[in-house]
C-alpha positions as CSV (number, residue, x, y, z in Angstrom):
1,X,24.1,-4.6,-0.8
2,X,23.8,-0.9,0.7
3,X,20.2,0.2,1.6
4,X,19.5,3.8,2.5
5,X,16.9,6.2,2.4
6,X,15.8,9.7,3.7
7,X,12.4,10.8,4.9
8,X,10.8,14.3,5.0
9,X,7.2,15.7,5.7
10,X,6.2,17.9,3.2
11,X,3.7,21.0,4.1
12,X,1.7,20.2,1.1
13,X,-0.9,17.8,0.3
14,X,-0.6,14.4,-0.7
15,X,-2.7,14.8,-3.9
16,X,-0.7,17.6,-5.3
17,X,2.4,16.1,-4.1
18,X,1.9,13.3,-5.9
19,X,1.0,15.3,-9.2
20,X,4.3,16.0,-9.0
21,X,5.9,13.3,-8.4
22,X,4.5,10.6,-10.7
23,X,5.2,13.0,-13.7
24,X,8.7,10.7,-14.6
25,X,10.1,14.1,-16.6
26,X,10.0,16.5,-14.2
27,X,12.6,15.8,-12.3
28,X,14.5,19.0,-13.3
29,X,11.6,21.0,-12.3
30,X,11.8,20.6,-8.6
31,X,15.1,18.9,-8.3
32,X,18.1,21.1,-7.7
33,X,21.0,19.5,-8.5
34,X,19.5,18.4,-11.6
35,X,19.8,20.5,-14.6
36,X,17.8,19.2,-17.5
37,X,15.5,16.1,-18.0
38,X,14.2,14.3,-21.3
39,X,12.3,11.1,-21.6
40,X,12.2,8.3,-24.0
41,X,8.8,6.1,-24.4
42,X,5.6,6.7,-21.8
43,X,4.6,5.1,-18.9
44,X,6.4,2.1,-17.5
45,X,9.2,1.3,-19.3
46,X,10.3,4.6,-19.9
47,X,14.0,6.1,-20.0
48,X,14.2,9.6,-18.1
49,X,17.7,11.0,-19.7
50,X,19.1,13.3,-16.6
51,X,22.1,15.4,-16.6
52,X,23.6,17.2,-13.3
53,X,24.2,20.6,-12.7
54,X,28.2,19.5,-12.9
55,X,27.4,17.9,-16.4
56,X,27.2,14.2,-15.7
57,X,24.4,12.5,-16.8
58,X,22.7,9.5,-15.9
59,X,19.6,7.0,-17.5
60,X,17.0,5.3,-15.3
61,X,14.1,3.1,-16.3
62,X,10.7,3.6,-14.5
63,X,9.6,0.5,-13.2
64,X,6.6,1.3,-11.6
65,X,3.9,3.8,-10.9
66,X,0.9,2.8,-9.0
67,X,-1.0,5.9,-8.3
68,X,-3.4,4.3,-5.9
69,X,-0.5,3.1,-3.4
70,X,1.3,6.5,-4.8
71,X,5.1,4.8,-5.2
72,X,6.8,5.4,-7.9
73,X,10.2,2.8,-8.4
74,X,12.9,3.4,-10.7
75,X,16.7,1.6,-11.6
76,X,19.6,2.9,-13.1
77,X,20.7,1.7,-16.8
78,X,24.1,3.7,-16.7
79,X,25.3,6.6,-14.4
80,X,28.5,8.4,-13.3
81,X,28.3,6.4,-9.8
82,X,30.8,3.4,-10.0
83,X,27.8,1.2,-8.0
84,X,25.7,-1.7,-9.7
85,X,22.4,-2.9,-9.7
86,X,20.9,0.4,-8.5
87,X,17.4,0.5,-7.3
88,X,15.0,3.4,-5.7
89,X,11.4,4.2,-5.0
90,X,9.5,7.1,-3.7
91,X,6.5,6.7,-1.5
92,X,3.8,9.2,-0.5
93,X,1.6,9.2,2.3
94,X,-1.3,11.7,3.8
95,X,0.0,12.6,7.0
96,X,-4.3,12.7,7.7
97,X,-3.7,14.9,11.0
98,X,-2.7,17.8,9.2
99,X,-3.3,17.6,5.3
100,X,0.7,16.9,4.5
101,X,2.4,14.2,2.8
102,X,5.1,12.0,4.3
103,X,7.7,11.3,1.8
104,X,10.3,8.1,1.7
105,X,12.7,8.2,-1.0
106,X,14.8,4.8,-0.9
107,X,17.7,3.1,-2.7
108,X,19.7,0.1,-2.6
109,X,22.4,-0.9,-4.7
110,X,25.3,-3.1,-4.7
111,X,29.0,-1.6,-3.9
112,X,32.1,-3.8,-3.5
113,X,34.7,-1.5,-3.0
114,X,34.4,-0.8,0.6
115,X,37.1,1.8,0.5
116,X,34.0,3.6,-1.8
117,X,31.1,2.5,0.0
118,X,30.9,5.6,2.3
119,X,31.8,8.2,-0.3
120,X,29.0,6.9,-2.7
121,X,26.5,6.3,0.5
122,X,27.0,10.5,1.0
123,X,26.4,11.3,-2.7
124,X,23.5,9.4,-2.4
125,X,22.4,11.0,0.6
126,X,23.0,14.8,-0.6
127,X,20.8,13.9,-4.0
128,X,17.7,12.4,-2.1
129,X,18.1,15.1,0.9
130,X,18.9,17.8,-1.5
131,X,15.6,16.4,-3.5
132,X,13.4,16.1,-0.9
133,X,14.0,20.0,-0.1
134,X,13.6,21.3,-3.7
135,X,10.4,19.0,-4.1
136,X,9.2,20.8,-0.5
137,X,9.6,24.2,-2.1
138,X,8.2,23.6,-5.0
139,X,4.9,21.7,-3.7
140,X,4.3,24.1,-0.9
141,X,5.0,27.3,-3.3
142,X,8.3,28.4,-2.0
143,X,10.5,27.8,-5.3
């Protein structure tokens, strides 16, 4: 099982953050390696249908979405990554001192091929870092 996740602190605040955030779809909004988003069904349960600037595409289920813990948790059904069981959550929280929001953005997911482990590890990496930045320009105005 490989765990990783990537943190940032957002110079927005957690309330409109999280507007953002928990709407499933709008991933291609704020996301800039993501090119187009379309969802199947509402709520939990739901299939958000992404496709990559480069054309790939991928399906995850929404698991969860508690707005009062603001964490929002998600699995892959089928992607271009050769990794199974894939698993992330996104977590907000009011960084009170200031009037920000402290984002997590986590994933786990099983890899056996050790020989891939590290390049899938860096994709990984690149989408929630690469995230985390469109998501800050969008929330704080700057995209």
């Amino acid at each position: 099982m490989a765990d990783l996740f990537e943190s940032a602190v957002l110079k927005a605040p957690v309330e409109r953050v999280w507007d953002v955030v928990r709407d499933y779809n709008a991933i291609s909004v704020w996301h800039p390696m993501i090119r187009s988003s379309r969802l199947e069904g509402i709520g939990v349960g739901s299939v958000r249908h992404i496709t990559f600037n480069d054309g790939k595409a991928a399906s995850e289920r929404l698991l969860a979405l508690a707005d009062d813990e603001r964490l929002l948790r998600y699995a892959f059904i089928d992607s271009p990554m050769a990794v199974t069981d894939y698993r992330a959550a996104m977590a907000l929280f009011p960084v009170t001192a200031t009037g920000e929001t402290f984002l997590v953005w986590s994933g786990s997911y099983d890899d056996t091929n050790l020989a891939r482990r590290r390049e899938n590890e860096a994709i990984f990496r690149e989408i929630f870092r690469s995230g985390l930045e469109g998501l800050a320009r969008h929330c704080e105005g700057k995209g």
